[in-house]
One Martini backbone bead per residue (centre of mass of N, CA, C, O) as a GRO file, in nm:
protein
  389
    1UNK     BB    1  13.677  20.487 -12.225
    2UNK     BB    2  13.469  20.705 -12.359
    3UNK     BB    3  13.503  20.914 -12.128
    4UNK     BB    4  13.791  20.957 -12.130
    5UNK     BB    5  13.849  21.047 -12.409
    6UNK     BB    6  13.675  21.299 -12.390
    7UNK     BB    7  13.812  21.431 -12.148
    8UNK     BB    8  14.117  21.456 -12.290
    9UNK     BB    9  13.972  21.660 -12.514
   10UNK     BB   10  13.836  21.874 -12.349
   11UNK     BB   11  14.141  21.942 -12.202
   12UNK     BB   12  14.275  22.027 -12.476
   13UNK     BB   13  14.063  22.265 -12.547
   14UNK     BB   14  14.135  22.456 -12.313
   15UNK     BB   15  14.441  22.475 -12.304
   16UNK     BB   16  14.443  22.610 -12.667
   17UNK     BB   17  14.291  22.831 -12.577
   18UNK     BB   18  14.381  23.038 -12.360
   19UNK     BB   19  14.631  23.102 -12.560
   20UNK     BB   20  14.387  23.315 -12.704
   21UNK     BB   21  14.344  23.491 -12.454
   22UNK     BB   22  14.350  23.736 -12.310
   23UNK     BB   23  14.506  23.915 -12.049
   24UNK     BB   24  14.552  23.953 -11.764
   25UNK     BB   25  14.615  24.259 -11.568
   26UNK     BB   26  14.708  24.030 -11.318
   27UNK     BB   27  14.941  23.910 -11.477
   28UNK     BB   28  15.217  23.887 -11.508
   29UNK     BB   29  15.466  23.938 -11.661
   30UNK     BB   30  15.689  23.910 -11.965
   31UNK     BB   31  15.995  23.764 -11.950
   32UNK     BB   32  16.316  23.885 -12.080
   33UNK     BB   33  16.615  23.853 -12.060
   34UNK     BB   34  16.739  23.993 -12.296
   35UNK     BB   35  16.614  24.257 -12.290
   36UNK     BB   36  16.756  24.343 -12.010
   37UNK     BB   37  17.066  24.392 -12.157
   38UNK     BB   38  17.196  24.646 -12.307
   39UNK     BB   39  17.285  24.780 -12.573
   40UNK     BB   40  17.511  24.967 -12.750
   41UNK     BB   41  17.324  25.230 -12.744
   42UNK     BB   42  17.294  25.258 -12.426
   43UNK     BB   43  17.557  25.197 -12.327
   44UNK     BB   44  17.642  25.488 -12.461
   45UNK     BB   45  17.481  25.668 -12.298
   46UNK     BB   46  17.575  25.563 -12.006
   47UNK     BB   47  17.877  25.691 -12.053
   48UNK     BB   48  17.822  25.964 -12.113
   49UNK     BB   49  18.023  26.251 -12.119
   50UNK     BB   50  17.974  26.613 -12.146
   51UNK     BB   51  18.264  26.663 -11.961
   52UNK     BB   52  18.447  26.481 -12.126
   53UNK     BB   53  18.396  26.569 -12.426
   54UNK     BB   54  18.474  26.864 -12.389
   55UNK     BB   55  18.771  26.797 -12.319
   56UNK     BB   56  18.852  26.596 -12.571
   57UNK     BB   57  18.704  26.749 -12.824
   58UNK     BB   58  18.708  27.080 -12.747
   59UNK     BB   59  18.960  27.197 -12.544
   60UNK     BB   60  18.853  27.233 -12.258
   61UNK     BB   61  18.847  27.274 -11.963
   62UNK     BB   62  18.747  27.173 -11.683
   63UNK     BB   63  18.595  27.430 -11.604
   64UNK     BB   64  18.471  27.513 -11.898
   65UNK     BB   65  18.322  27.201 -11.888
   66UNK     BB   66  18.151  27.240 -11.677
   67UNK     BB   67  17.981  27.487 -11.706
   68UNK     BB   68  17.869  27.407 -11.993
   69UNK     BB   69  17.717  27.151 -11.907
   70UNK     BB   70  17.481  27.270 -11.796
   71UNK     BB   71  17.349  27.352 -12.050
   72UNK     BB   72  17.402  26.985 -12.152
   73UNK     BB   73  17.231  26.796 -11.986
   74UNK     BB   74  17.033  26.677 -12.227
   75UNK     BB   75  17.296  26.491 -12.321
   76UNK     BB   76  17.319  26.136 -12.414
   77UNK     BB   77  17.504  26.197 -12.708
   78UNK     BB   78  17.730  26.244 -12.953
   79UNK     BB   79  17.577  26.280 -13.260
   80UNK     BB   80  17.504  26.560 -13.292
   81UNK     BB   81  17.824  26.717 -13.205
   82UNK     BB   82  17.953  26.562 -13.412
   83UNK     BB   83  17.863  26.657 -13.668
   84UNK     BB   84  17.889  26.927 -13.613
   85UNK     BB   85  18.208  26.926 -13.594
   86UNK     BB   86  18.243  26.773 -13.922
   87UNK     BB   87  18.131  27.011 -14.020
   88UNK     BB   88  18.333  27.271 -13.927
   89UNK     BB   89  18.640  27.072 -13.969
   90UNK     BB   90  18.557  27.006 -14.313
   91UNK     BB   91  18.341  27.210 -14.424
   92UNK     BB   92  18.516  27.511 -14.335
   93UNK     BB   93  18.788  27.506 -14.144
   94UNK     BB   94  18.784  27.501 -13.828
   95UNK     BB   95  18.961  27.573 -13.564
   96UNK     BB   96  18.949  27.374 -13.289
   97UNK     BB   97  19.031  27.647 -13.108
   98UNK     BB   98  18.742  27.770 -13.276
   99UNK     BB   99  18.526  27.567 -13.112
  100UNK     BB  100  18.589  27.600 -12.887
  101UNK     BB  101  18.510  27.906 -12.811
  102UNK     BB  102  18.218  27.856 -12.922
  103UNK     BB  103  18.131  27.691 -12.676
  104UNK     BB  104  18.220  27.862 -12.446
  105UNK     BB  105  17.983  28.128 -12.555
  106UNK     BB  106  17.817  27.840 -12.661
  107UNK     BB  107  17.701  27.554 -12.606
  108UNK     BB  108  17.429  27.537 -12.778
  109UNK     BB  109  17.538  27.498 -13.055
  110UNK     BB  110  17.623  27.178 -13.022
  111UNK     BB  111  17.299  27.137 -13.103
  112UNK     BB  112  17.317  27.179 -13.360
  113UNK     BB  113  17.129  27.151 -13.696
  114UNK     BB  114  17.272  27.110 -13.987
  115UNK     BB  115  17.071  27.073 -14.193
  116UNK     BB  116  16.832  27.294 -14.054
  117UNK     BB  117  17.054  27.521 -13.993
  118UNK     BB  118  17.392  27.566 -14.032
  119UNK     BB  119  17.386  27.513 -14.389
  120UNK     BB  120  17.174  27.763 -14.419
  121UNK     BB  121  17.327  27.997 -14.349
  122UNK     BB  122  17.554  27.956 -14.502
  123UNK     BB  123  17.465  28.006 -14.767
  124UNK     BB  124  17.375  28.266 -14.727
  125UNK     BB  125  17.630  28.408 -14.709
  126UNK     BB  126  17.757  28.286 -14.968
  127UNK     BB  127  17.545  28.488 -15.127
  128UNK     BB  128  17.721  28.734 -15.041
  129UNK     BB  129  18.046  28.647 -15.045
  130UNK     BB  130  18.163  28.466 -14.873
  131UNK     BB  131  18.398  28.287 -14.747
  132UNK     BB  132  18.462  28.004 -14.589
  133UNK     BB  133  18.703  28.172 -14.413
  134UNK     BB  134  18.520  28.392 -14.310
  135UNK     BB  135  18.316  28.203 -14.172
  136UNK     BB  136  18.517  28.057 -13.984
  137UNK     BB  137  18.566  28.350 -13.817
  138UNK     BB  138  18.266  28.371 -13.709
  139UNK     BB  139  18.187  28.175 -13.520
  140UNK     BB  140  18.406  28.248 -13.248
  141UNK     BB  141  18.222  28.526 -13.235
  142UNK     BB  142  17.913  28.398 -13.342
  143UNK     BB  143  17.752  28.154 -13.307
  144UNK     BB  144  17.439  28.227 -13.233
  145UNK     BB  145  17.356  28.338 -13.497
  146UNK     BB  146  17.327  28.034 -13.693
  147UNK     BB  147  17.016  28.060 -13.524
  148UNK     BB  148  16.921  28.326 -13.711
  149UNK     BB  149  16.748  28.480 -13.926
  150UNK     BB  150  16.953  28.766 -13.905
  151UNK     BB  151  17.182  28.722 -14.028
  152UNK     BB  152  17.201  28.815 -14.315
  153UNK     BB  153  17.113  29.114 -14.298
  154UNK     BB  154  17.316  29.196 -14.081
  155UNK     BB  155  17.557  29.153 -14.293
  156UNK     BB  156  17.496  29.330 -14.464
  157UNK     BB  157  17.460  29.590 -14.300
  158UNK     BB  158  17.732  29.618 -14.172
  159UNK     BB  159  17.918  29.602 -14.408
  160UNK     BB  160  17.832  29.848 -14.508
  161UNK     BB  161  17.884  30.048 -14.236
  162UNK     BB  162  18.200  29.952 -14.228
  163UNK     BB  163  18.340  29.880 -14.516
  164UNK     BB  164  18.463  29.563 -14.386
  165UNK     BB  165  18.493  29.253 -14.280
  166UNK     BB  166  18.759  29.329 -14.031
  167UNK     BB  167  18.554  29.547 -13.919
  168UNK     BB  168  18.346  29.360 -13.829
  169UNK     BB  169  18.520  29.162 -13.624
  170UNK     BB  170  18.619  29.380 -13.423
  171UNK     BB  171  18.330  29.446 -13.306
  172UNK     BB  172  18.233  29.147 -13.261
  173UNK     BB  173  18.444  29.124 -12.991
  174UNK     BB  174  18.221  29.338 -12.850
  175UNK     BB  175  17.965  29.220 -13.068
  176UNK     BB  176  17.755  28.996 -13.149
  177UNK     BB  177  17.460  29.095 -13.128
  178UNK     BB  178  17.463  29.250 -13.422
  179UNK     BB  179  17.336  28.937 -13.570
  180UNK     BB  180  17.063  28.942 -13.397
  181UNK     BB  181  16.943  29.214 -13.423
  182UNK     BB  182  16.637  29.409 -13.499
  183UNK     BB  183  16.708  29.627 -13.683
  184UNK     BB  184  16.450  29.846 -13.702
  185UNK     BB  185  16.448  29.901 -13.393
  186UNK     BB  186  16.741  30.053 -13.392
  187UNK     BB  187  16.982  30.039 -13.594
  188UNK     BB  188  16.860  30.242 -13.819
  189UNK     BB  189  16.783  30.484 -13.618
  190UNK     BB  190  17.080  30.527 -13.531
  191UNK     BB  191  17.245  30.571 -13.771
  192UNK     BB  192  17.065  30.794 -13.903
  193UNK     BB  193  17.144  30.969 -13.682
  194UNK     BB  194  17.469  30.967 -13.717
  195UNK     BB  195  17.454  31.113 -13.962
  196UNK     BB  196  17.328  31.354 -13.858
  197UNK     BB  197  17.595  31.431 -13.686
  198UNK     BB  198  17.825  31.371 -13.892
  199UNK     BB  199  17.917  31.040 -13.870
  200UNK     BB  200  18.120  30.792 -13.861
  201UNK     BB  201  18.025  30.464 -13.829
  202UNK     BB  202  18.329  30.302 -13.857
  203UNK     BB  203  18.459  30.483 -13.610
  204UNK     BB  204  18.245  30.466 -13.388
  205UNK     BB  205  18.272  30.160 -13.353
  206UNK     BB  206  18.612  30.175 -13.307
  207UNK     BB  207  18.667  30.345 -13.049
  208UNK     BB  208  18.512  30.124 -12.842
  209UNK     BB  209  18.369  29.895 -12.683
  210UNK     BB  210  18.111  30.096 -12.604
  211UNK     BB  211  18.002  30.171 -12.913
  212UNK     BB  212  17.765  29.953 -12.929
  213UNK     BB  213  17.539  30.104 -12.795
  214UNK     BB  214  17.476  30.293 -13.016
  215UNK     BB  215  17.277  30.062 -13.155
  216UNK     BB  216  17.070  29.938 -12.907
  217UNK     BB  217  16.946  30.153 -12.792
  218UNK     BB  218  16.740  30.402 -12.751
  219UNK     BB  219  16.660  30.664 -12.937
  220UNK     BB  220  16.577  30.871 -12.680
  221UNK     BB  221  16.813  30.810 -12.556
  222UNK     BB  222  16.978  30.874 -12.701
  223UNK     BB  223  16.948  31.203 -12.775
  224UNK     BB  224  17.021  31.245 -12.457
  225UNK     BB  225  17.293  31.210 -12.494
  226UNK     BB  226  17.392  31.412 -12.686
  227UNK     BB  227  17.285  31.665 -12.540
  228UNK     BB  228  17.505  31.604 -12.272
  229UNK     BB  229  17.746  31.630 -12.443
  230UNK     BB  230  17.703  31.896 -12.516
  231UNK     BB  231  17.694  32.037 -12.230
  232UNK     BB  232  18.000  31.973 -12.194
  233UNK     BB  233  18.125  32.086 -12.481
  234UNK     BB  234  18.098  31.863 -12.687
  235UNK     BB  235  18.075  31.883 -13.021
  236UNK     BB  236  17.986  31.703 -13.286
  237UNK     BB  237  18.253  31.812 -13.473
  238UNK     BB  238  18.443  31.681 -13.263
  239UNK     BB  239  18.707  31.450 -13.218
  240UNK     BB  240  18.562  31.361 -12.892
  241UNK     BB  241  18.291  31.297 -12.936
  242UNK     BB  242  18.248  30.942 -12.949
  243UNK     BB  243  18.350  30.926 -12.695
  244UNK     BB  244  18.184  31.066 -12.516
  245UNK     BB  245  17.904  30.905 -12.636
  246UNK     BB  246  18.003  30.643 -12.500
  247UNK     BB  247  18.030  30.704 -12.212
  248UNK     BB  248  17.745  30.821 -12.145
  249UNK     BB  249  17.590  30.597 -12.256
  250UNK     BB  250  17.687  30.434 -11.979
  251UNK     BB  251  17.613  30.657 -11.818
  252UNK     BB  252  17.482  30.840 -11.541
  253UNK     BB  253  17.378  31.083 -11.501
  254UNK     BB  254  17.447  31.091 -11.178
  255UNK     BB  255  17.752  30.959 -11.192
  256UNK     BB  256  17.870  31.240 -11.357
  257UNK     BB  257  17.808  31.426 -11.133
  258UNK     BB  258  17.959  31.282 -10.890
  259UNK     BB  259  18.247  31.329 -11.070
  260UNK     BB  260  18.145  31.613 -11.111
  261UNK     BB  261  18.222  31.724 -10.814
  262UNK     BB  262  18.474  31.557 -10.701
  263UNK     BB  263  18.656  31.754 -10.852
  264UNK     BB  264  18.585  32.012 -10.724
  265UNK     BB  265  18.669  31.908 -10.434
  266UNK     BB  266  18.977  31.854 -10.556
  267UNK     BB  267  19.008  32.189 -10.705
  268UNK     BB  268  18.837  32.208 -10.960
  269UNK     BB  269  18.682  32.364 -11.176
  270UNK     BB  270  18.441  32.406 -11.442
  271UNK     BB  271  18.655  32.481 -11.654
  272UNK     BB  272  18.823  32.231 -11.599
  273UNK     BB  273  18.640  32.012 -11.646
  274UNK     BB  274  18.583  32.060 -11.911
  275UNK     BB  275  18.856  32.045 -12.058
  276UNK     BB  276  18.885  31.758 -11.993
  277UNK     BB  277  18.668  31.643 -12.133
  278UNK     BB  278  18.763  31.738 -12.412
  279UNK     BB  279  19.060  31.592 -12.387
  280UNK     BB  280  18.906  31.349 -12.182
  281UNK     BB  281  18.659  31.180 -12.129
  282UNK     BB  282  18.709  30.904 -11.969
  283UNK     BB  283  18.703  31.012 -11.712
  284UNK     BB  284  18.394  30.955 -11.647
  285UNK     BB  285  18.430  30.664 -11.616
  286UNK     BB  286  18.545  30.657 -11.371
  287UNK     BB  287  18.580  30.612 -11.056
  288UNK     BB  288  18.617  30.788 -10.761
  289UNK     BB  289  18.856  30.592 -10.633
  290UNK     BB  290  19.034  30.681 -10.868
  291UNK     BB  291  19.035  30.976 -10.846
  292UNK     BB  292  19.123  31.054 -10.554
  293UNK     BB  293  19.376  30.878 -10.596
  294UNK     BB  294  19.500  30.981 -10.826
  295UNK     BB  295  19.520  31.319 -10.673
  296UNK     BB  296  19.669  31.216 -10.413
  297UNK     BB  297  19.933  31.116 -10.579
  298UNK     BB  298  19.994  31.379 -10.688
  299UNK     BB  299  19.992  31.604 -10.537
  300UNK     BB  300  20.130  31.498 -10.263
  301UNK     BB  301  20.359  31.327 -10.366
  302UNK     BB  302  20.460  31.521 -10.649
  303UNK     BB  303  20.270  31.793 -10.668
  304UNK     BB  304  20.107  31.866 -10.843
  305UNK     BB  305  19.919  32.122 -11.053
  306UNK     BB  306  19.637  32.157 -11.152
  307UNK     BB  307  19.689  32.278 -11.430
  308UNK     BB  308  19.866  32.031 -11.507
  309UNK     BB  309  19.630  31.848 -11.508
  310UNK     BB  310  19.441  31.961 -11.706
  311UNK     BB  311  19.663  31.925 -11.964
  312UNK     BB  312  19.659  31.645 -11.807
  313UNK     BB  313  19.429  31.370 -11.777
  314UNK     BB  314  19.540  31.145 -11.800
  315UNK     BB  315  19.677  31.087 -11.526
  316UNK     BB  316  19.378  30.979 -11.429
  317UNK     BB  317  19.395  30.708 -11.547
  318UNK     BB  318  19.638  30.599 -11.458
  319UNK     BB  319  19.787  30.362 -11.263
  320UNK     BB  320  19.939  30.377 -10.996
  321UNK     BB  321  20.069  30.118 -10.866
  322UNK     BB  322  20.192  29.999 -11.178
  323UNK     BB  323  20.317  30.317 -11.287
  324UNK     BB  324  20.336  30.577 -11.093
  325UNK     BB  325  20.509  30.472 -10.851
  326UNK     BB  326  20.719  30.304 -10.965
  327UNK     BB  327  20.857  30.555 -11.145
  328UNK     BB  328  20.848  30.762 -10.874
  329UNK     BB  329  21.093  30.569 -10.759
  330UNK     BB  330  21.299  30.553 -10.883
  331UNK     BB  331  21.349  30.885 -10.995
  332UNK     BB  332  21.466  30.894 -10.702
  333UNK     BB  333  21.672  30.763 -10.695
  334UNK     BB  334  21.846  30.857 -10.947
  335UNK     BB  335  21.852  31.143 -10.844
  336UNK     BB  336  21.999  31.078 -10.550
  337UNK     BB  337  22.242  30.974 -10.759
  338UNK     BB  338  22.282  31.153 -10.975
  339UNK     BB  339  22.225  31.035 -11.251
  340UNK     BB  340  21.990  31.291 -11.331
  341UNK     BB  341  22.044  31.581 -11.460
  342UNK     BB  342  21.769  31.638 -11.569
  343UNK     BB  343  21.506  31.769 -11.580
  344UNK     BB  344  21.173  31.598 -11.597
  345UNK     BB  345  20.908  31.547 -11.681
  346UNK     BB  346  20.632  31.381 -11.568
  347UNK     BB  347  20.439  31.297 -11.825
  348UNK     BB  348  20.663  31.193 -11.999
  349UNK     BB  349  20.703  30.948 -11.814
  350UNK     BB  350  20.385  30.848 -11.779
  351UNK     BB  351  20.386  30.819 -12.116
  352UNK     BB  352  20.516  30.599 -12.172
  353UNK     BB  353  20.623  30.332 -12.233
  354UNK     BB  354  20.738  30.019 -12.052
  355UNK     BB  355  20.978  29.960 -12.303
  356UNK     BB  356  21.108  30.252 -12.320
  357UNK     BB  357  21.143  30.300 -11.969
  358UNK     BB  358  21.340  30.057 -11.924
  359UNK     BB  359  21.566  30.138 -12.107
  360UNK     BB  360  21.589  30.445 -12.003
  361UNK     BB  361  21.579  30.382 -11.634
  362UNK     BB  362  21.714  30.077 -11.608
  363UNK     BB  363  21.926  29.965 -11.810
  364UNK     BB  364  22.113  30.220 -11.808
  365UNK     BB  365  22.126  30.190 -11.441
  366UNK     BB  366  22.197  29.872 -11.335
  367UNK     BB  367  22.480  29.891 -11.249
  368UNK     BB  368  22.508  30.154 -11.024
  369UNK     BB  369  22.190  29.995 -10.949
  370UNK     BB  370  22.151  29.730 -10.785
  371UNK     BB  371  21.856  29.580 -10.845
  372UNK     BB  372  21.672  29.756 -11.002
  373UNK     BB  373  21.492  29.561 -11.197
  374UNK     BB  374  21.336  29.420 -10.982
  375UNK     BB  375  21.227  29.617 -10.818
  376UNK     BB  376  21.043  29.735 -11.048
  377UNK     BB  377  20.900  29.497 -11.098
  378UNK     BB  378  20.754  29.426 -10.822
  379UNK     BB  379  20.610  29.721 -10.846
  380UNK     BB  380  20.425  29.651 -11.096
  381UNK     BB  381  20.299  29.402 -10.943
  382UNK     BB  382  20.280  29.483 -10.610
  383UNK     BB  383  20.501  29.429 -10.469
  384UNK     BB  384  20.694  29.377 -10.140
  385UNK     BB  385  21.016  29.496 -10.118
  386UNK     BB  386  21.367  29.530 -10.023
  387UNK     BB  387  21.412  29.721 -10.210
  388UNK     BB  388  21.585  30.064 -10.278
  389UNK     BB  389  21.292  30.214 -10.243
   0.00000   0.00000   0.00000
């Protein structure tokens, strides 16, 4: 008996130990039910989805939504872009859908950090003096400016060339990147030359959509675009100055020349193509084929004269399809049933706007000429109809 005692004694003292000794490498894991089960914020990690967030909530198209989310793979919850939102509709004032429209130019704004990135900017606006209502402004047009660190002297810099604040938005539906660009790089001395050309730099931007490219070039290469304007004839206090450097800006050398090249070829002489470009540079910006087209649609089908078209070199913009052939058959169906008494000048139809031009030639002859109305639209349209021309 004092044997079995000490045996159940000794055999309980290995029991008790065991449990206090390391777990061996090779033993099974131990398994918690409980744990296998997701919690309530993985569960929602695991339902949450970009794109259907992003249509439910910022208001994007299924398309618009598609392409923006390949961006914001890495997005596996809800809680930073809702931050982020509820900071621009609450403490902002910014309208729905000019959130969706800056997710849409800028999907990762929607992870900005609001504590850390996009509080301390908008501070720093409110320190230039702008208001709530303008900064929720530049939102939807400048969205990733907000994590740049050259925001604040980007806008003092530019409203100071631009002269006010709604001319500085005009700007930036053409360049957003204005607000992010290292002024010191480009823009302070391209600005600085465009003074020495006596140029003023708030009609420079806003002169065309490609104006600003005149800030962001590199130097060397402006002052050889301003040369090649000067080449062309057309002096730096020119009014159609800047138009034309925002042009040439944009174009190359060699794509120039093949453009009048083909002016040439097509009956211009070297003083016509002056001439145009002097009154018209937008000419330099077309393509071959449209410049073609519409020349052999003037010449040929109009009939008009080189000289004719050198003093209106406008005609050579103007759409073929949409606006020069649809008026160009009206006005012969109406000659031909004697509807107009006097000739009419030519550039004068086609300068004319297109509901003025429809008062004028389509609803005041429709009666007349029933079906008007419709041929003149299907044939802006470009579509092809059985009616009267």
């Amino acid at each position: 008996m004092v044997v079995v005692s000490h045996l159940r004694a000794a055999l309980s003292r290995i029991v008790r130990s065991r449990s206090r000794l390391p777990a061996s490498p090779y033993a099974p894991p131990l398994v918690f039910p409980h744990r296998l089960l997701p919690s309530s914020a993985a569960a929602a990690a695991d339902s949450f989805s970009v794109k259907d967030y992003l249509v439910s909530r910022c208001g994007l198209t299924q398309a618009q939504a598609l392409k923006a989310a390949a961006r914001l793979s890495h997005l596996r919850s809800r809680a930073k872009p809702e931050a982020l939102l509820t900071y621009l509709e609450s403490t902002l004032g910014v309208p729905a859908a000019d959130v969706g429209r800056a997710v849409v130019i800028d999907p990762s704004f929607l992870c900005s950090n609001v504590e850390r990135t996009l509080a301390p900017r908008v501070a720093e606006l409110r320190g230039l003096g702008l208001s709530r209502d303008e900064i929720a402004r530049l939102v939807p047009l400048a969205p990733n400016s907000f994590r740049s660190k050259f925001l604040r002297g980007n806008v003092e810099f530019w409203l100071a060339q631009f002269g006010s604040f709604d001319r500085l938005l005009h700007v930036l539906r053409w360049c957003s990147g204005l607000l992010t660009m290292d002024l010191d790089k480009t823009a302070r001395p391209n600005v600085a030359f465009l003074r020495q050309c006596g140029l003023d730099i708030s009609k420079v931007a806003c002169t065309t959509r490609f104006s600003t490219r005149l800030f962001t070039m590199n130097l060397e290469l402006f002052k050889e675009t301003v040369q090649r304007v000067e080449e062309l004839g057309i002096d730096c206090g020119a009014r159609m100055f800047r138009h034309a450097l925002a042009i040439v800006a944009l174009t190359g050398k060699e794509v120039v020349a093949r453009r009048i090249q083909l002016l040439h070829s097509v009956g211009f002489s070297k003083d016509d193509v002056l001439a145009m470009v002097r009154k018209q540079p937008l000419v330099l910006g077309m393509s071959e084929k449209k410049l073609q087209g519409n020349m052999d649609f003037l010449v040929r089908d109009v009939g008009l004269e080189i000289p004719y078209i050198v003093r209106r070199p406008a005609l050579l913009m103007y759409s073929v399809e949409r606006r020069l052939l649809p008026r160009h058959s009206l006005l012969k169906v109406l000659k031909a049933k004697e509807l107009l008494k006097n000739d009419l000048d030519y550039y004068v139809t086609a300068s004319l706007g297109e509901k003025i031009f429809v008062e004028k030639f389509v609803h005041r002859f429709e009666k007349q000429v029933p079906g008007l109305i419709d041929d003149h639209a299907s044939k802006c349209l470009g579509k092809v109809t059985n009616g009267i021309a």
